[in-house]
TORPA-4810 file (N, C-alpha, C, O; in nm, 3 decimals):
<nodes>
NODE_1_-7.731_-5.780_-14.465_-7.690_-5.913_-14.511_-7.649_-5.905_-14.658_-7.708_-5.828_-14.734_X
NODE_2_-7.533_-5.994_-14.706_-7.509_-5.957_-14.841_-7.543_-6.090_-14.880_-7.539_-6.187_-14.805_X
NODE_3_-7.593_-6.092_-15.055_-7.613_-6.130_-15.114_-7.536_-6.169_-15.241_-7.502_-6.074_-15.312_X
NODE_4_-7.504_-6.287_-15.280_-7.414_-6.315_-15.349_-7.459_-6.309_-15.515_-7.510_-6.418_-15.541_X
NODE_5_-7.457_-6.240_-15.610_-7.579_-6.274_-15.736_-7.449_-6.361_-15.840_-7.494_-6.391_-15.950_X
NODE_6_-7.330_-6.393_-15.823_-7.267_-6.458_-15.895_-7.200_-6.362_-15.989_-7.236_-6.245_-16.003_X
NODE_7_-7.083_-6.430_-16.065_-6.984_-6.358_-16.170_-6.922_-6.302_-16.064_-6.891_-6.190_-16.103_X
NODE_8_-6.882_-6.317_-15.938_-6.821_-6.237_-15.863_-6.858_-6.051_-15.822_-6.793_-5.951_-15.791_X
NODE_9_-6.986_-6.083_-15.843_-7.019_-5.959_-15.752_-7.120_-5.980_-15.643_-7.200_-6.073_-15.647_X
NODE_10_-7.114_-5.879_-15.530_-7.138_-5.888_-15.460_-7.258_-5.776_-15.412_-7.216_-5.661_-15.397_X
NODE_11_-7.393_-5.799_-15.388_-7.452_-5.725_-15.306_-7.463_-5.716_-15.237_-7.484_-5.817_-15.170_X
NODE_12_-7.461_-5.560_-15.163_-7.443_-5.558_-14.984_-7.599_-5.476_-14.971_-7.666_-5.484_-14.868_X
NODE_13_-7.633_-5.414_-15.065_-7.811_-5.377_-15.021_-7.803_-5.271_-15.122_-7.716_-5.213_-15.187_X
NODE_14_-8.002_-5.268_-15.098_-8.082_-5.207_-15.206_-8.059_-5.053_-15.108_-8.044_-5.045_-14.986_X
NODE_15_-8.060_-4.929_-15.223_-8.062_-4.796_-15.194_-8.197_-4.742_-15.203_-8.280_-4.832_-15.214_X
NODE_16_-8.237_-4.649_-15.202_-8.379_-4.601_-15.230_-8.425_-4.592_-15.377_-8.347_-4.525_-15.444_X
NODE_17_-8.524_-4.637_-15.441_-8.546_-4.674_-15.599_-8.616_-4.540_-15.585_-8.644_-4.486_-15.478_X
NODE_18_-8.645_-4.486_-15.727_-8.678_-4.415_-15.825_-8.793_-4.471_-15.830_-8.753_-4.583_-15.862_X
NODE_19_-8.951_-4.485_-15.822_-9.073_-4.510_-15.829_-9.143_-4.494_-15.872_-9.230_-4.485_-15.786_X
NODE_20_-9.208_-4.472_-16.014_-9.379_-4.458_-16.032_-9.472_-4.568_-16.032_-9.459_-4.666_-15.958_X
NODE_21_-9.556_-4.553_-16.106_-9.659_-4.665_-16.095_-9.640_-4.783_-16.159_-9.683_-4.894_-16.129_X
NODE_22_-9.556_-4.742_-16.270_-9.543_-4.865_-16.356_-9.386_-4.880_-16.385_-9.348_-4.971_-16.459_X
NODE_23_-9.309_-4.805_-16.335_-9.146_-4.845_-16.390_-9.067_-4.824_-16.220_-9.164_-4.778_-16.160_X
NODE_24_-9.002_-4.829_-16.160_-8.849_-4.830_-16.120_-8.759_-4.821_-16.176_-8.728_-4.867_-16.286_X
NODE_25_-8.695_-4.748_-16.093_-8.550_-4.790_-16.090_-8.418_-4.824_-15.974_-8.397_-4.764_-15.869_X
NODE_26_-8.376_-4.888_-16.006_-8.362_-4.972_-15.809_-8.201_-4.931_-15.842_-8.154_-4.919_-15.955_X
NODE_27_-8.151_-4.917_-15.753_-8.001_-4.841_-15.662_-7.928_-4.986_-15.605_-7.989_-5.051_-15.521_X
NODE_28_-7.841_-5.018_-15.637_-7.813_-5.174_-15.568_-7.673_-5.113_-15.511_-7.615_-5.035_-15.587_X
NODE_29_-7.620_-5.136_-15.401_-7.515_-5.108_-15.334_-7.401_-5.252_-15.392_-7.433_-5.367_-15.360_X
NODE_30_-7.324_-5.238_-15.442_-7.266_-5.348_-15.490_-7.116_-5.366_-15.495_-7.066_-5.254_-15.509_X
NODE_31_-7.023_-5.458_-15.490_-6.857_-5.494_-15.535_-6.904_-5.542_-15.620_-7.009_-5.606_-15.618_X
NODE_32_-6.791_-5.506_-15.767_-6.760_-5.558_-15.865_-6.681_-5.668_-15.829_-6.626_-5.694_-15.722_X
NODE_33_-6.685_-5.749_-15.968_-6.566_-5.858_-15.977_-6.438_-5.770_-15.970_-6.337_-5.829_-15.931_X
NODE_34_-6.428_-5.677_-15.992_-6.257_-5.630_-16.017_-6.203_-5.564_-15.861_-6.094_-5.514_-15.832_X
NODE_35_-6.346_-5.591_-15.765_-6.305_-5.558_-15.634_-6.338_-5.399_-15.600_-6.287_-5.356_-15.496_X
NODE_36_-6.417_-5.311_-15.677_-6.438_-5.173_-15.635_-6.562_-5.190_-15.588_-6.629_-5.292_-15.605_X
NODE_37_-6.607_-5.070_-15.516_-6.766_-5.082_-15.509_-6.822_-4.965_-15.543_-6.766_-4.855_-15.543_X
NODE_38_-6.938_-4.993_-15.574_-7.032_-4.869_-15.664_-7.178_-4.896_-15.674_-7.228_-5.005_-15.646_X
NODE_39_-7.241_-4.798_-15.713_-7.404_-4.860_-15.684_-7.437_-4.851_-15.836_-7.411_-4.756_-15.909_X
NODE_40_-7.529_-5.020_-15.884_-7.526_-5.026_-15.945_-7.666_-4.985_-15.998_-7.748_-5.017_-15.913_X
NODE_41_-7.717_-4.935_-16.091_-7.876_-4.887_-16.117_-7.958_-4.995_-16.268_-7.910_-5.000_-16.381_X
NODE_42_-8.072_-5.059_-16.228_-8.122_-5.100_-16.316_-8.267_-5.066_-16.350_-8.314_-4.993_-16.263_X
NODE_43_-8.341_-5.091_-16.434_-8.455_-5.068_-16.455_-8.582_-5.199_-16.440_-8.586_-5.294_-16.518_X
NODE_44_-8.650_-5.185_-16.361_-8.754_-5.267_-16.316_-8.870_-5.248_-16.355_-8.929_-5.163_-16.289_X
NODE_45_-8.950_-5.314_-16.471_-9.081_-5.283_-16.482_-9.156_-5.425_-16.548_-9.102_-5.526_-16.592_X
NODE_46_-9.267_-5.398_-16.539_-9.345_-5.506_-16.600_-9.260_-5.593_-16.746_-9.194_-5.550_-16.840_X
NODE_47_-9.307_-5.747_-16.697_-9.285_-5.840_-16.830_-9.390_-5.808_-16.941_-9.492_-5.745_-16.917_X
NODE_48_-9.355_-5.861_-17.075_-9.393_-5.823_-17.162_-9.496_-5.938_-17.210_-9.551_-6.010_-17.127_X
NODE_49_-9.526_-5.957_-17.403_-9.559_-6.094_-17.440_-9.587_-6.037_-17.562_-9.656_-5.935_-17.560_X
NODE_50_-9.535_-6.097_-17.705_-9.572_-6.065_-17.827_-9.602_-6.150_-17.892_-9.612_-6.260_-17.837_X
NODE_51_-9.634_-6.138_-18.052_-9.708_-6.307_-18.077_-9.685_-6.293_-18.229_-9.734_-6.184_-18.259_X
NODE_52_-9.641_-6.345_-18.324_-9.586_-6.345_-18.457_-9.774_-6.445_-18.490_-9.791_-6.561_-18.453_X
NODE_53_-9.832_-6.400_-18.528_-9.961_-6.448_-18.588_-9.953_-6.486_-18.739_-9.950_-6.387_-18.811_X
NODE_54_-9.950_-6.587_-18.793_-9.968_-6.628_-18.918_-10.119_-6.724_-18.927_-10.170_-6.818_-18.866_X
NODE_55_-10.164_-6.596_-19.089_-10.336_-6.653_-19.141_-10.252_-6.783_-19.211_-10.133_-6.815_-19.214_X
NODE_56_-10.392_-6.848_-19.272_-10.354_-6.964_-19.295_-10.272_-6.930_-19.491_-10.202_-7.008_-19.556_X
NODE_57_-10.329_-6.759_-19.539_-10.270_-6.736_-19.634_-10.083_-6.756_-19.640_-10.035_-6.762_-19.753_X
NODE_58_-9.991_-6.764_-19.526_-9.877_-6.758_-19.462_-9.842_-6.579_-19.423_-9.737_-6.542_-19.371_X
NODE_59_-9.932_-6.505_-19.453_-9.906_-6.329_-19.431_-9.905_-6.315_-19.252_-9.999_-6.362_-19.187_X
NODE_60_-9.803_-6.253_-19.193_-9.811_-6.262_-19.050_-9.873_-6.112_-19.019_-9.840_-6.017_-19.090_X
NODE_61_-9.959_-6.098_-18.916_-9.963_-5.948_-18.851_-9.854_-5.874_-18.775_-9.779_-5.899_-18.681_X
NODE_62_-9.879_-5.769_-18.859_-9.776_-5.638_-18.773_-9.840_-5.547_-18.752_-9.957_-5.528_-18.786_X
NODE_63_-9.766_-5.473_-18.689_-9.886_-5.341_-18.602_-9.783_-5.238_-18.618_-9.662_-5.256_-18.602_X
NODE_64_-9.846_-5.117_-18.654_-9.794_-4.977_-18.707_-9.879_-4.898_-18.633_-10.002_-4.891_-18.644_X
NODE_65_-9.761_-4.802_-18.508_-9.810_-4.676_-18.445_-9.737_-4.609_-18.437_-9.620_-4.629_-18.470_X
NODE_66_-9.807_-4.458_-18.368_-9.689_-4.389_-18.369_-9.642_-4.376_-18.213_-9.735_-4.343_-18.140_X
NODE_67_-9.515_-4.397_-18.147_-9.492_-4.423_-18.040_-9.407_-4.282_-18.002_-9.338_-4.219_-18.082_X
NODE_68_-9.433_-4.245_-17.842_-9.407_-4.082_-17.780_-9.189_-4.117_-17.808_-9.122_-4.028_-17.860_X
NODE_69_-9.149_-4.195_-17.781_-9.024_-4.217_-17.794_-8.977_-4.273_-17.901_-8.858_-4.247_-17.925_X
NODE_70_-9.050_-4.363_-17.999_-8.985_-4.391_-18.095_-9.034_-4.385_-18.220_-8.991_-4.465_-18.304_X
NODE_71_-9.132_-4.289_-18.254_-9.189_-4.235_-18.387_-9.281_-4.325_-18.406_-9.357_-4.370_-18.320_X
NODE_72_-9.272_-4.368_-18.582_-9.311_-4.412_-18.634_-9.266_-4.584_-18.649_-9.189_-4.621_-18.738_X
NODE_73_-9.334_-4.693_-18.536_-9.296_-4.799_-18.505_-9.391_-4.909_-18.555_-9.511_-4.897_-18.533_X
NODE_74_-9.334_-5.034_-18.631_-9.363_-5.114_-18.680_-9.365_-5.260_-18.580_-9.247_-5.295_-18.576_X
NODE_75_-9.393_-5.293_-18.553_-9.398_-5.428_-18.459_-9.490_-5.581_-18.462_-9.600_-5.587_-18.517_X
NODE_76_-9.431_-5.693_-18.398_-9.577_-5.784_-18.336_-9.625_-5.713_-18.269_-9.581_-5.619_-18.203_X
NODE_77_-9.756_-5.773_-18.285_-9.887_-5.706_-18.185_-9.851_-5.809_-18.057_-9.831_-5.930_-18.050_X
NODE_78_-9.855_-5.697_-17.956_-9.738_-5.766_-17.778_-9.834_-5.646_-17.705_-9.928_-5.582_-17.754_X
NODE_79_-9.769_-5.640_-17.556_-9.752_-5.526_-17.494_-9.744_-5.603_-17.322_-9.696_-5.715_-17.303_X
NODE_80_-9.791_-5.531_-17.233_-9.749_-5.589_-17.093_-9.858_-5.667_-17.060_-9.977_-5.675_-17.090_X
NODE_81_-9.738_-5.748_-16.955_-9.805_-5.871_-16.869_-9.907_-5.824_-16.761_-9.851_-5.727_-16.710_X
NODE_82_-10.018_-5.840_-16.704_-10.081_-5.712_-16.630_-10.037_-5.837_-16.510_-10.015_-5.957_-16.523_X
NODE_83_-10.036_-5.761_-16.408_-9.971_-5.838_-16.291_-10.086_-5.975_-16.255_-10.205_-5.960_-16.281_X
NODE_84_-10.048_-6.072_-16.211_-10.115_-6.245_-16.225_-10.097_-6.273_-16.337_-10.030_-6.370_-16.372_X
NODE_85_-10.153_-6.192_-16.416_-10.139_-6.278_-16.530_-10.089_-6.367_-16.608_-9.972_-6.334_-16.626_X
NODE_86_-10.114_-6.470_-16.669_-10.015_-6.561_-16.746_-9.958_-6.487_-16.853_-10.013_-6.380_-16.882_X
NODE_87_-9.832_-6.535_-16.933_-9.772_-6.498_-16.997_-9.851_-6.560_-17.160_-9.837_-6.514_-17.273_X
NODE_88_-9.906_-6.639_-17.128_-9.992_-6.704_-17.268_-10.138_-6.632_-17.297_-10.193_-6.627_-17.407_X
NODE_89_-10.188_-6.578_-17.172_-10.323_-6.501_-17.160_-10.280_-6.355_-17.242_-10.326_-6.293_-17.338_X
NODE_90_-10.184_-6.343_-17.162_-10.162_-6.172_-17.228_-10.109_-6.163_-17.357_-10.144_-6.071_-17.431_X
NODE_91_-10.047_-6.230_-17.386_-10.002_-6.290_-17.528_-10.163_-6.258_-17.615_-10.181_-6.164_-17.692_X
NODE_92_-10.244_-6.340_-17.585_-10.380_-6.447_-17.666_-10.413_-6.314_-17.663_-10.428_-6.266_-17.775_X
NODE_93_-10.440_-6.195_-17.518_-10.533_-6.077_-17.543_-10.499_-5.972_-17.595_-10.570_-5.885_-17.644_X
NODE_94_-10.334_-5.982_-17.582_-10.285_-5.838_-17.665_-10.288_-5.861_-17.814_-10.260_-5.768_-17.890_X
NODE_95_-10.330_-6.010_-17.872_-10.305_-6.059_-18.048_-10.506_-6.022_-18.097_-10.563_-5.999_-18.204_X
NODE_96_-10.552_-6.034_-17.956_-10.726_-5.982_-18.004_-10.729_-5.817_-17.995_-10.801_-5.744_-18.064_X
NODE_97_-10.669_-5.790_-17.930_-10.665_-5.584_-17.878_-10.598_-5.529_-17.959_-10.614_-5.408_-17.970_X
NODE_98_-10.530_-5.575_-18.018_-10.430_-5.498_-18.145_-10.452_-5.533_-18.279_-10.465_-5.444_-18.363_X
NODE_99_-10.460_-5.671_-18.315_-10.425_-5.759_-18.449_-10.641_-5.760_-18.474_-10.698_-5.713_-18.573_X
NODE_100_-10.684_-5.801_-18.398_-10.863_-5.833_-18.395_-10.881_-5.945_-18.469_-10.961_-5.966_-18.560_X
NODE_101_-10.778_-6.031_-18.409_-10.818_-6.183_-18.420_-10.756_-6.283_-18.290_-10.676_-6.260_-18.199_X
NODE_102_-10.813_-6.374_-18.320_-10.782_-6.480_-18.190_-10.716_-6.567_-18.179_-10.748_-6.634_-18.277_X
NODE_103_-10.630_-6.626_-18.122_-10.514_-6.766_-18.135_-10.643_-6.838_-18.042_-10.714_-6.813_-17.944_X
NODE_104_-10.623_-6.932_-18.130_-10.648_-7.093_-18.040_-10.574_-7.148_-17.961_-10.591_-7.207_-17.854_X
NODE_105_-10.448_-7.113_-18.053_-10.334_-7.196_-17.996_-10.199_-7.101_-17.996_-10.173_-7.027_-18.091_X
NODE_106_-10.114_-7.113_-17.874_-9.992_-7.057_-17.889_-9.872_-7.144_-17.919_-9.890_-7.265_-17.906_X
NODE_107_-9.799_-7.120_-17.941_-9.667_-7.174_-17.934_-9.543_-7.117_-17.879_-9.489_-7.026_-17.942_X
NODE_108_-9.500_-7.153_-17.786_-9.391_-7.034_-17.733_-9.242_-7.092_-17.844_-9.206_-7.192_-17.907_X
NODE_109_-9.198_-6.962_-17.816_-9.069_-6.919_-17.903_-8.954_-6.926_-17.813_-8.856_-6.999_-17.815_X
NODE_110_-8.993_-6.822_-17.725_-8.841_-6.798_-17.663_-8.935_-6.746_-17.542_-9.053_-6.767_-17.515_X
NODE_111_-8.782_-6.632_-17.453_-8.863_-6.561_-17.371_-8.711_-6.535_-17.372_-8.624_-6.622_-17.366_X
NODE_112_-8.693_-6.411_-17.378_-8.587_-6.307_-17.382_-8.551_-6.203_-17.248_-8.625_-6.205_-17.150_X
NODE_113_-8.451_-6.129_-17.253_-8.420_-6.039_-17.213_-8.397_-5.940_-17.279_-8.309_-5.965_-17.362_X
NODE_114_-8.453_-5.780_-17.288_-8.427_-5.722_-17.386_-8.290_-5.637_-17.363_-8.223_-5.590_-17.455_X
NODE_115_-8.266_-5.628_-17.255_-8.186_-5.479_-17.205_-8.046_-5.535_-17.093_-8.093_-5.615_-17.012_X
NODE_116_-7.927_-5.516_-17.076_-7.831_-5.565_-16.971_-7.921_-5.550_-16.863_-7.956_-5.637_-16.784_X
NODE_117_-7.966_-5.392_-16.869_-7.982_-5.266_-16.725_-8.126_-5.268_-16.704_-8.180_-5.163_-16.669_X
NODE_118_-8.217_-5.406_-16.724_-8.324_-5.377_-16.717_-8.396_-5.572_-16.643_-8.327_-5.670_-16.674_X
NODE_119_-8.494_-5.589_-16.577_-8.520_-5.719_-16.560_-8.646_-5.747_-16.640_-8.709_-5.852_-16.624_X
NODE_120_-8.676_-5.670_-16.712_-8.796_-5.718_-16.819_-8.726_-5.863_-16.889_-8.610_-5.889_-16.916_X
NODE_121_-8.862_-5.947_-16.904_-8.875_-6.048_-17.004_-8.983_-5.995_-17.092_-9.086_-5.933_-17.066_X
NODE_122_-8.919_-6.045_-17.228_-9.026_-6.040_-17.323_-9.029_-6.185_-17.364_-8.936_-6.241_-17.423_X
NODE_123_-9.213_-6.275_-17.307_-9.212_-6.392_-17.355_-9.245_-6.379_-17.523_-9.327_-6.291_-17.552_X
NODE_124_-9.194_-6.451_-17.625_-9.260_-6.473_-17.739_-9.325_-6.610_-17.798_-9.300_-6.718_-17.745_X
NODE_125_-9.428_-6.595_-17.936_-9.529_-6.692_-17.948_-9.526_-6.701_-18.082_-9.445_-6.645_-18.156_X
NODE_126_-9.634_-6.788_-18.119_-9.665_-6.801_-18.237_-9.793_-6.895_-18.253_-9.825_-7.001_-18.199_X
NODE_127_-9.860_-6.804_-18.358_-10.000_-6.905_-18.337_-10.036_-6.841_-18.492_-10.040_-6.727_-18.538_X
NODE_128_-10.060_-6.990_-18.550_-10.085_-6.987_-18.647_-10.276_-7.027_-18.684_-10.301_-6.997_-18.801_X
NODE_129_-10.383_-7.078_-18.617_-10.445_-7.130_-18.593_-10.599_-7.002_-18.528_-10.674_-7.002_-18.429_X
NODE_130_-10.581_-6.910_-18.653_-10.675_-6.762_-18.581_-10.811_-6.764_-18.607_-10.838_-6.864_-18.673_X
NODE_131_-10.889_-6.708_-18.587_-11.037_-6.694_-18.604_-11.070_-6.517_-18.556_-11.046_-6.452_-18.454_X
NODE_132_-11.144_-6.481_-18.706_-11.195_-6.312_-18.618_-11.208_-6.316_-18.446_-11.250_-6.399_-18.366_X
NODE_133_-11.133_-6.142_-18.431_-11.173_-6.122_-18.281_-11.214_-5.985_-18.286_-11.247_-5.936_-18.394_X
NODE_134_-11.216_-5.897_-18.148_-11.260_-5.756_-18.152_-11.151_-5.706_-18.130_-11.084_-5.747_-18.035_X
NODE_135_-11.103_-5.597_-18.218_-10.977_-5.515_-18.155_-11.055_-5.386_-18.041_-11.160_-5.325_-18.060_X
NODE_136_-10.961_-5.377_-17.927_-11.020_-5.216_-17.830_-10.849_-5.233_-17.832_-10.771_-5.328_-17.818_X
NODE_137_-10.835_-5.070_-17.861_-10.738_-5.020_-17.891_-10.712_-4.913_-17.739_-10.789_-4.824_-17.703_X
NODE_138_-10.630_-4.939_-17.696_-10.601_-4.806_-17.556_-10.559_-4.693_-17.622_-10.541_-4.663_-17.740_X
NODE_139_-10.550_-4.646_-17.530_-10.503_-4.497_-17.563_-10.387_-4.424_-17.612_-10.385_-4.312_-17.661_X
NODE_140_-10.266_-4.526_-17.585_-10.183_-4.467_-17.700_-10.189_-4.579_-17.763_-10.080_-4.601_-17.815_X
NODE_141_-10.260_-4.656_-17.783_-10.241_-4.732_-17.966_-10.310_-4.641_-18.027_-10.262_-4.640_-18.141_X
NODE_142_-10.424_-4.532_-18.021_-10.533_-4.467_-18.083_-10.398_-4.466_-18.235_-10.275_-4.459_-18.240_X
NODE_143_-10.483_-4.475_-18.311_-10.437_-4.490_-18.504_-10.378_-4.619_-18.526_-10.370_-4.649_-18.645_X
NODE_144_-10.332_-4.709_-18.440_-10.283_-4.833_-18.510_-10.362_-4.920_-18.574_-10.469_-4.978_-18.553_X
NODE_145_-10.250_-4.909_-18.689_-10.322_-4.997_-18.818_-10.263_-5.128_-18.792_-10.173_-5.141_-18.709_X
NODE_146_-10.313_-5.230_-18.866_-10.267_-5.372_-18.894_-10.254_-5.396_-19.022_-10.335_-5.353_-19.104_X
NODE_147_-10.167_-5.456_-19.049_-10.098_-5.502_-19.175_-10.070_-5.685_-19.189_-10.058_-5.769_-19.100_X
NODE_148_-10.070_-5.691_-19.261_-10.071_-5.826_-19.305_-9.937_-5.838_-19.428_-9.924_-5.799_-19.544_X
NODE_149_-9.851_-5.912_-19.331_-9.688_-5.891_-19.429_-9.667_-6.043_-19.459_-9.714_-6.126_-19.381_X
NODE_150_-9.596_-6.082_-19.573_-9.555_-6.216_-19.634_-9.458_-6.190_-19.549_-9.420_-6.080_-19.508_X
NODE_151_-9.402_-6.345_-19.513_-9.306_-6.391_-19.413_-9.143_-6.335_-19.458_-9.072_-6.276_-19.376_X
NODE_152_-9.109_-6.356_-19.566_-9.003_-6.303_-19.619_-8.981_-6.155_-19.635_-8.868_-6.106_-19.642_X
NODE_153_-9.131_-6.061_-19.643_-9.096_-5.953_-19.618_-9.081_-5.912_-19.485_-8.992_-5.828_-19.472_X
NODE_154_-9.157_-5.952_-19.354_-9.072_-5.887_-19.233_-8.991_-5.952_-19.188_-8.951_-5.929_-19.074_X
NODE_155_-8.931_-6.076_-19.278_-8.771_-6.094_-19.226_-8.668_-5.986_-19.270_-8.576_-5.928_-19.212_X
NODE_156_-8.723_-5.980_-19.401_-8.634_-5.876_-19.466_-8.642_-5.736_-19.392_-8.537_-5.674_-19.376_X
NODE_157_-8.766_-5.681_-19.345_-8.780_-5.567_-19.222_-8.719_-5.566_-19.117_-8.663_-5.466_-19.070_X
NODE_158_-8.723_-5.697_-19.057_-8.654_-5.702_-18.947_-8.530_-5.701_-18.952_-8.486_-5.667_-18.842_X
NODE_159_-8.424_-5.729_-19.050_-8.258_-5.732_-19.046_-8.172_-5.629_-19.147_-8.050_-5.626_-19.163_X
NODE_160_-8.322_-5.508_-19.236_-8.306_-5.372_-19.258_-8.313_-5.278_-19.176_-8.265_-5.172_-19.214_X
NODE_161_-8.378_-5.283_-19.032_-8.415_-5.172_-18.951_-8.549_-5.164_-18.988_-8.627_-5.120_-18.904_X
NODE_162_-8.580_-5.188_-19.066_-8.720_-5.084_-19.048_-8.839_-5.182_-18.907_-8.960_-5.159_-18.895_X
NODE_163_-8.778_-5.260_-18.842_-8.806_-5.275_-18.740_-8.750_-5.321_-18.650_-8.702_-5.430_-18.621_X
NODE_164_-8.767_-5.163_-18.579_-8.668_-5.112_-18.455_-8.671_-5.167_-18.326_-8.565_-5.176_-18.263_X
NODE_165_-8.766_-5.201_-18.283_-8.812_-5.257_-18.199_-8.746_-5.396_-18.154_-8.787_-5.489_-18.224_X
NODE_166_-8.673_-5.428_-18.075_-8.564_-5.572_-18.072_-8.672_-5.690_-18.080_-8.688_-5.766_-18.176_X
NODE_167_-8.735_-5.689_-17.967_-8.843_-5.812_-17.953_-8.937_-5.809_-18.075_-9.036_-5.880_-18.054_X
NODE_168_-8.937_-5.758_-18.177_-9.042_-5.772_-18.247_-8.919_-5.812_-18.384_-8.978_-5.889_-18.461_X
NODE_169_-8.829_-5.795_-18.416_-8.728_-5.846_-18.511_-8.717_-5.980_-18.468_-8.762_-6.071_-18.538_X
NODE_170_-8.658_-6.003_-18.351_-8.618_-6.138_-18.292_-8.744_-6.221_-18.281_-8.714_-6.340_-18.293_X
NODE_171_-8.883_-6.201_-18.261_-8.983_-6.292_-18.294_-8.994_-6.271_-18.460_-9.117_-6.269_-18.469_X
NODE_172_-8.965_-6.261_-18.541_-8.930_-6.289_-18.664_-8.897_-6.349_-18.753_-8.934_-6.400_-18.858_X
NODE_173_-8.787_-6.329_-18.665_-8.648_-6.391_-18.683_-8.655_-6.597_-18.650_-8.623_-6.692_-18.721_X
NODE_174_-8.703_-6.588_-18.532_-8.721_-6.678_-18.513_-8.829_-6.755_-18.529_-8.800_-6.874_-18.520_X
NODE_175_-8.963_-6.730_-18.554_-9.061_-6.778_-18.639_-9.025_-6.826_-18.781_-9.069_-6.938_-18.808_X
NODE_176_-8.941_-6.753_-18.896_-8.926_-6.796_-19.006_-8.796_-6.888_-18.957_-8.782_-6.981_-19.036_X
NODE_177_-8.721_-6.888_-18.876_-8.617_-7.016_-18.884_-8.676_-7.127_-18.826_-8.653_-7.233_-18.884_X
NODE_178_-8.754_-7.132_-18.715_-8.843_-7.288_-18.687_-8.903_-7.322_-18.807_-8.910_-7.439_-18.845_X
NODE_179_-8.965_-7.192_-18.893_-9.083_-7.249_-19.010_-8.976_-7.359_-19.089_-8.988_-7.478_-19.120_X
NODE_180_-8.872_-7.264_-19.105_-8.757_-7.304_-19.236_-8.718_-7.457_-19.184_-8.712_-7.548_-19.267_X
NODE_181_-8.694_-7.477_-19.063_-8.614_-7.609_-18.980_-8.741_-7.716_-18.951_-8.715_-7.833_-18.926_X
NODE_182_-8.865_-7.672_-18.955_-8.983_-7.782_-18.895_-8.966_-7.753_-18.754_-9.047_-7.822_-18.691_X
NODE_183_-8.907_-7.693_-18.690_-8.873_-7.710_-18.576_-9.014_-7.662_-18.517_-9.042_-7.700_-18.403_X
NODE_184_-9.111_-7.575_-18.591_-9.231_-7.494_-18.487_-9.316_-7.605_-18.481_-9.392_-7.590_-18.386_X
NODE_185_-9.345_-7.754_-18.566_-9.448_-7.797_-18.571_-9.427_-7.916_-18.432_-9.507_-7.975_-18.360_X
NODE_186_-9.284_-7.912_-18.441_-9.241_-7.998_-18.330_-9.288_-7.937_-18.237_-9.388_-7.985_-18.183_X
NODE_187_-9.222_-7.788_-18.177_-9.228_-7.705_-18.065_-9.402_-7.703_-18.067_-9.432_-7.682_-17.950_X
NODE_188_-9.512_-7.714_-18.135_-9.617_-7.699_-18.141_-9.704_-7.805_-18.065_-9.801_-7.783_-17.993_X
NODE_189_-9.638_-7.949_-18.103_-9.658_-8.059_-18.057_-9.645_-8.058_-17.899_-9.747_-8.052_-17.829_X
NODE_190_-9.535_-8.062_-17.850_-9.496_-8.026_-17.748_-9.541_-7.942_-17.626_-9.511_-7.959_-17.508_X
NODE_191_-9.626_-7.837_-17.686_-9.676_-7.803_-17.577_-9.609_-7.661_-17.527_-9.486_-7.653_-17.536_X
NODE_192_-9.658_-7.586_-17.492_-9.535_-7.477_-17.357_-9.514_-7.574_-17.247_-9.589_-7.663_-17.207_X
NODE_193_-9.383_-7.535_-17.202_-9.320_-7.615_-17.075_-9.302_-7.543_-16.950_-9.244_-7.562_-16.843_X
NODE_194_-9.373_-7.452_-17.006_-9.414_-7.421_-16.861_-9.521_-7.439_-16.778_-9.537_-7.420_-16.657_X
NODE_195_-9.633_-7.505_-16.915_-9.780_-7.535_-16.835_-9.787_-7.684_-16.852_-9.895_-7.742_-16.865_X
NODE_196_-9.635_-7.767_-16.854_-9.637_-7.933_-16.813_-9.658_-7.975_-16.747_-9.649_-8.097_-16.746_X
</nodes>
């Protein structure tokens, strides 16, 4: 049976995926819009959740490790959605497991796509509203430090490179432009809309 996914292409069926435990990669038998056909390959793995944390000093947490693919990486403290899970839970536990403090409160930001060739979401947050927590660090965070950066300096990180990482620039990015617009205290008010 084919399946129509829109923009004018067409799926006629899934091929045999590429499998481990935690990633895919799925084979889609497909017509292009321009009328050829070809199989198209994407990457399937767990959603994400990161969290731009600001103390009440305005200094936000970032997290510095060293990562097997991308060195020496600067980021929000994020990581994966564990399957059920809410996207606000994993958020709240990856900002206590990394950062070793606690949101009360979230605020959602966005919720992105990071990649064309990939169906990950990365939801993002913001919670300004922390209290000490316990950091347990897994196994490849082993050495991550936490840092405590003024808002203007990881904007300025984020649109130098020195953080590489897309979802962790773009929650940044967009934390200091709600701050700048009022727009977060609104979005704060408000609620997530997904738990309306």
């Amino acid at each position: 049976m084919t399946h129509q996914p829109g923009g004018g292409w067409t799926r006629h069926g899934h091929l045999e995926p590429v499998r481990t435990q935690d990633f895919c990669i799925r084979r889609d038998d497909v017509t292009r819009p321009d009328g050829s056909r070809t199989v198209f390959e994407y990457q399937e793995i767990g959603h994400g959740a990161a969290v731009v944390a600001q103390r009440g000093d305005g200094k936000i947490a970032l997290v510095r490790v060293w990562h097997y693919l991308h060195g020496d990486t600067l980021n929000l403290p994020g990581g994966t959605i564990e399957p059920g899970e809410d996207p606000q839970e994993a958020a709240r536990r990856e900002l206590e497991e990394e950062a070793g403090v606690i949101a009360q409160r979230l605020t959602p930001l966005t919720v992105t796509r990071l990649l064309n060739r990939s169906t990950v979401r990365l939801h993002l947050f913001a919670a300004m509203d922390l209290t000490p927590g316990e950091r347990k660090l897994s196994g490849n965070e082993n050495g991550m430090t936490v840092e405590w950066w003024d808002l203007q300096d990881a904007v300025a990180a984020a649109t130098d490179g020195s953080i590489t990482l897309a979802g962790g620039a773009l929650g940044i990015l967009l934390f200091a432009e709600h701050t700048r617009s009022g727009r977060l205290g609104e979005m704060a008010g408000r609620g997530d809309p997904a738990h309306r």
